[in-house]
C-alpha positions as CSV (number, residue, x, y, z in Angstrom):
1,X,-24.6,-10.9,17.5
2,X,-24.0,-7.7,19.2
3,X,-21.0,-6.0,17.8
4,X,-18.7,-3.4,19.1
5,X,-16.3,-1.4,17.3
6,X,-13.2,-0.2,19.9
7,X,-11.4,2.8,18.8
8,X,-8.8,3.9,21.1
9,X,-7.3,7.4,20.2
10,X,-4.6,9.9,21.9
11,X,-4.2,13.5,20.2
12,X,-5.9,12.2,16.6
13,X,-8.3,15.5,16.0
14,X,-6.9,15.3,12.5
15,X,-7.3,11.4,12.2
16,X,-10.2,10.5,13.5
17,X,-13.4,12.1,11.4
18,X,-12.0,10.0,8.7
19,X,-12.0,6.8,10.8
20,X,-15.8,8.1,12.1
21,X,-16.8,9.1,8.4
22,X,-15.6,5.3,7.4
23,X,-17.1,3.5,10.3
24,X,-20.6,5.6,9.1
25,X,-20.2,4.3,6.2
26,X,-20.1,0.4,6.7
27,X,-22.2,-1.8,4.6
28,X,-23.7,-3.4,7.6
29,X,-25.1,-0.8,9.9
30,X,-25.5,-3.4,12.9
31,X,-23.6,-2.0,15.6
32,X,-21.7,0.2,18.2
33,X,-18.6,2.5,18.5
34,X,-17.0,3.5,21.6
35,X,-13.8,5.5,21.6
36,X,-11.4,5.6,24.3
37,X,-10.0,8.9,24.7
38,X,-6.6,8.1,26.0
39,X,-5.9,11.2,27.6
40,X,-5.9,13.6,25.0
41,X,-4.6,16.9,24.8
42,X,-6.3,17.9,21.6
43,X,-9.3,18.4,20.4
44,X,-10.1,14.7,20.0
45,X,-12.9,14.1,22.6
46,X,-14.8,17.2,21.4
47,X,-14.6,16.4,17.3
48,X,-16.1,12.7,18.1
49,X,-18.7,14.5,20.2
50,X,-19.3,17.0,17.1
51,X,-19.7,13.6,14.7
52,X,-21.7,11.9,16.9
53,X,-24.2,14.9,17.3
54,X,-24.5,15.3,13.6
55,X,-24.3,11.7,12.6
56,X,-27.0,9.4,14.9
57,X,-25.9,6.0,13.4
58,X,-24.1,4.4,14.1
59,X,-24.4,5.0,18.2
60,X,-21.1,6.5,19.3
61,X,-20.1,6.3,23.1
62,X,-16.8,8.0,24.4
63,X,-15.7,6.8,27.5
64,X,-11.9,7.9,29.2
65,X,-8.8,6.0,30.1
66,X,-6.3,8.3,32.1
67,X,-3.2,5.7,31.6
68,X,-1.7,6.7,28.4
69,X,-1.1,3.5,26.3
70,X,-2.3,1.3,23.4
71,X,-3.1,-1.1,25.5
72,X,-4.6,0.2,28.7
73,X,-6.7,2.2,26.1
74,X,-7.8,-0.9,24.1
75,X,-8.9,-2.8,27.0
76,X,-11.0,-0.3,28.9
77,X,-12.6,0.5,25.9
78,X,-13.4,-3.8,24.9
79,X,-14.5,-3.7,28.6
80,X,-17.1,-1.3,28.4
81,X,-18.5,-2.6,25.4
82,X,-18.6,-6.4,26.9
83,X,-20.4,-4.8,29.9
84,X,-22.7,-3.2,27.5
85,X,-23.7,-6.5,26.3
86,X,-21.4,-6.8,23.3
87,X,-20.7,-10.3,22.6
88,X,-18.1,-9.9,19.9
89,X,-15.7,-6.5,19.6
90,X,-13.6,-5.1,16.6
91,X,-10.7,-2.9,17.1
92,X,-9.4,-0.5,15.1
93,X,-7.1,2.7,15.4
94,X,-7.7,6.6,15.2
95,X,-5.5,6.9,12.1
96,X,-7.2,3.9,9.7
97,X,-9.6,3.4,7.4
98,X,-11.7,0.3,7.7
99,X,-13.0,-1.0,4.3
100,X,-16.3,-0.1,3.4
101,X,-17.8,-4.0,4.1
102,X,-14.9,-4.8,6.8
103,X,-18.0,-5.3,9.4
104,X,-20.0,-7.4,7.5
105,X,-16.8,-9.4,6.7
106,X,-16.0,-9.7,10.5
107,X,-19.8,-11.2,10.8
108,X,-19.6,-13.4,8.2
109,X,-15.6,-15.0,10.2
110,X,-17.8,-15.2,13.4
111,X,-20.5,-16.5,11.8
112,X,-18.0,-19.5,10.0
113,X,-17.2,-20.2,13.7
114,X,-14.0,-18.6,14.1
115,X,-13.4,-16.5,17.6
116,X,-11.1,-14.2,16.5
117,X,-10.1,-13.0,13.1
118,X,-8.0,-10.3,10.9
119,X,-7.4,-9.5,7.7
120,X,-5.1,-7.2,5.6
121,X,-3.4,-4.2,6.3
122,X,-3.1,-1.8,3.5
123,X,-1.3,1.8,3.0
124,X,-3.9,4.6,3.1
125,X,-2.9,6.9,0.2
126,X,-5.3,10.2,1.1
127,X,-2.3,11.4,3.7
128,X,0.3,11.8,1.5
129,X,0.7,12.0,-2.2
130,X,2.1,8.7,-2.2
131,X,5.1,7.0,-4.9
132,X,4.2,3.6,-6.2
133,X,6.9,1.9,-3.9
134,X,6.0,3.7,-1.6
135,X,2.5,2.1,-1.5
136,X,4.1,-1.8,-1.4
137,X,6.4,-0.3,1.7
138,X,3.3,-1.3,4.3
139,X,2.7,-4.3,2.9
140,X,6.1,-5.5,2.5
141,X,7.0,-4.6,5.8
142,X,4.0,-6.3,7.2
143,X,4.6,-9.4,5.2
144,X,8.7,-9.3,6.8
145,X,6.9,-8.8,10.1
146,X,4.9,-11.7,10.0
147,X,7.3,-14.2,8.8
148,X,9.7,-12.7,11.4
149,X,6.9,-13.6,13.7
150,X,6.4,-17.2,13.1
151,X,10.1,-17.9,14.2
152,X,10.4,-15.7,17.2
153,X,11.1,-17.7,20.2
154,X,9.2,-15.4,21.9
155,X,6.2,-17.2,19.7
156,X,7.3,-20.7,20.3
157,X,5.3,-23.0,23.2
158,X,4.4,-26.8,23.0
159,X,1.2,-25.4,24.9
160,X,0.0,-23.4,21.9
161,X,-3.0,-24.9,20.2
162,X,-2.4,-23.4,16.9
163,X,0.2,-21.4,14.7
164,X,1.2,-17.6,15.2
165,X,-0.6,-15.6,12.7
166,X,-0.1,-11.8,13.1
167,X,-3.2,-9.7,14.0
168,X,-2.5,-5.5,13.9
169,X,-4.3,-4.0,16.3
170,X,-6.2,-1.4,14.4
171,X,-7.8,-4.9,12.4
172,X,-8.7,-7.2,14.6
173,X,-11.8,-9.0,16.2
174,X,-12.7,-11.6,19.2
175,X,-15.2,-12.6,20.6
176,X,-16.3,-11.2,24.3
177,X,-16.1,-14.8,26.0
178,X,-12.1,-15.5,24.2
179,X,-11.3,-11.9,25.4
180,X,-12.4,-12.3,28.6
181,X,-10.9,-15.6,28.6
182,X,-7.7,-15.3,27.7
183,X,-7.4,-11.6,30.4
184,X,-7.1,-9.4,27.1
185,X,-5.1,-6.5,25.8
186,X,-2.1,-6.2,28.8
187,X,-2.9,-2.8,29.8
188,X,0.8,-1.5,28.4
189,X,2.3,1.5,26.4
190,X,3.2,0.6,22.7
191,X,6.7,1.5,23.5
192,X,6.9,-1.5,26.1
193,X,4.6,-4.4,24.5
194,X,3.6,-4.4,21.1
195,X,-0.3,-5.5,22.3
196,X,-1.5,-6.9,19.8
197,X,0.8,-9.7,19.6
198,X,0.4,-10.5,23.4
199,X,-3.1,-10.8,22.8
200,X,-2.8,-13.2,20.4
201,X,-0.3,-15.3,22.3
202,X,-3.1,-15.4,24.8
203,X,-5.5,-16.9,22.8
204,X,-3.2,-19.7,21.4
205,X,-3.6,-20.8,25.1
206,X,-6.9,-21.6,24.7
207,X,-8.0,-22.0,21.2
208,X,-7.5,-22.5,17.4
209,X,-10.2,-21.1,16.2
210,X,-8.6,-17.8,14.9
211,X,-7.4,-16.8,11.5
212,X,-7.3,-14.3,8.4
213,X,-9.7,-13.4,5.8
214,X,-8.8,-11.5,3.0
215,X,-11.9,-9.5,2.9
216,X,-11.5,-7.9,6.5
217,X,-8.9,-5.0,5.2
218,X,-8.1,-2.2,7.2
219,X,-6.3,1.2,5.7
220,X,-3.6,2.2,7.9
221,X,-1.6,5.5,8.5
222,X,2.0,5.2,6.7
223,X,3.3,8.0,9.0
224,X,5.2,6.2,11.7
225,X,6.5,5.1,8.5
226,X,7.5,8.1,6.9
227,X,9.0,9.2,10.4
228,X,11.1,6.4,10.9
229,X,12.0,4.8,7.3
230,X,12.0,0.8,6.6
231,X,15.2,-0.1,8.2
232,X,14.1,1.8,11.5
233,X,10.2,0.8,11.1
234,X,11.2,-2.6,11.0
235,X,13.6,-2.6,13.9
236,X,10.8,-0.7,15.4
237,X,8.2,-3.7,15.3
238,X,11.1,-6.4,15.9
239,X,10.7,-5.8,19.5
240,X,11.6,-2.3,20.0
241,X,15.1,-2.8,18.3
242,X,15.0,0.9,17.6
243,X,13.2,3.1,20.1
244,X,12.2,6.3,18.5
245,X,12.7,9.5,20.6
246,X,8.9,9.9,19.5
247,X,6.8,7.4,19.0
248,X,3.5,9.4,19.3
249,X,3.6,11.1,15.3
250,X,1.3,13.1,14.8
């Protein structure tokens, strides 16, 4: 197994030494990172070249997409890694924290035969001195997410081989033939097509083989959260119901 770890990132010179430092950290050393600087304005190309000078493991490759968007960013970077010889790629985001043993859990999904697999998303609480509800905000508006998802006729086909499960982006994993398979990431802004969910849509095409495990956890960033509040974050993931004047918060 020859894993990749995709981190696509646009103006995160803040974020994303904490998302190296974590990746550096994983249990299970076996493997490669290659983040996608989506056209950055920042600093962000030349702090992951500062990590990866004083930090040689794990190997860190940095390659550019000039199309600004989740999407367009995720799928060159997945690309270069299959054509590096990856045969399965993880994604995560600039502004999360993978658990400590989140790669080894990944391996041990693959390894149980599944070809693409995602786990938890949980509230980082180093960004902001977090309240209690604030910290079951995430969760609960991941858990209204994905029940919203299972009934969204947008999610409904005969031709689907198995049930909608929500994926995030930032905490998901497939394997390089299913990606390249199923025509991957739609190379689309977040503000048009929530990718991750298209992705998986794809693969319902052509296999059920793909599922949670509770050990693959992923920390994300509650700030889009503490930009837009509940009401809005939710409309926000219901298809764009509300469409933030800026969605990019940094």
């Amino acid at each position: 197994m020859d894993l990749w770890v995709v981190v696509p990132a646009y103006n995160e010179e803040r974020s994303i030494g904490a998302t190296l430092r974590r990746l550096a950290a994983q249990t299970d050393p076996g493997f490669t990172v290659v983040v996608v600087d989506n056209a950055s304005t920042d600093r962000t190309a030349e702090v992951v070249r500062e990590f990866a000078g004083l930090n040689p493991k794990p190997e860190i490759r940095i390659v550019h997409e000039a199309v600004k968007g989740t999407g367009a960013a995720a799928d060159t970077g997945v690309r270069h890694a299959i054509s590096a010889g990856a045969t399965h790629v993880a994604r995560t985001d600039a502004d999360c924290l993978p658990d400590e043993g989140w790669l080894a859990a990944l391996k041990r999904a693959f390894d149980d035969g599944l070809e693409m697999v995602s786990g938890p998303l949980r509230p980082r609480t180093d960004e902001f001195p977090l309240k209690l509800w604030e910290r079951r905000l995430l969760p609960a508006v991941i858990t209204v997410a994905a029940w919203f998802g299972r009934f969204r006729p947008g999610n409904q086909d005969p031709l689907y081989l198995g049930p909608y499960v929500m994926m995030p982006g930032c905490n998901v994993a497939i394997t390089a033939e299913l990606y390249e398979r199923s025509g991957g990431f739609p190379r689309t802004r977040i503000e048009d097509v929530h990718e991750d969910r298209a992705l998986v849509n794809r693969v319902r095409y052509l296999s059920d083989r793909y599922g949670l495990r509770p050990d693959v956890v992923v920390y994300g960033s509650v700030r889009r959260l503490r930009a837009f509040g509940l009401v809005r974050t939710l409309g926000w993931y219901a298809d764009h119901r509300y469409r933030p004047t800026v969605v990019d918060i940094r």
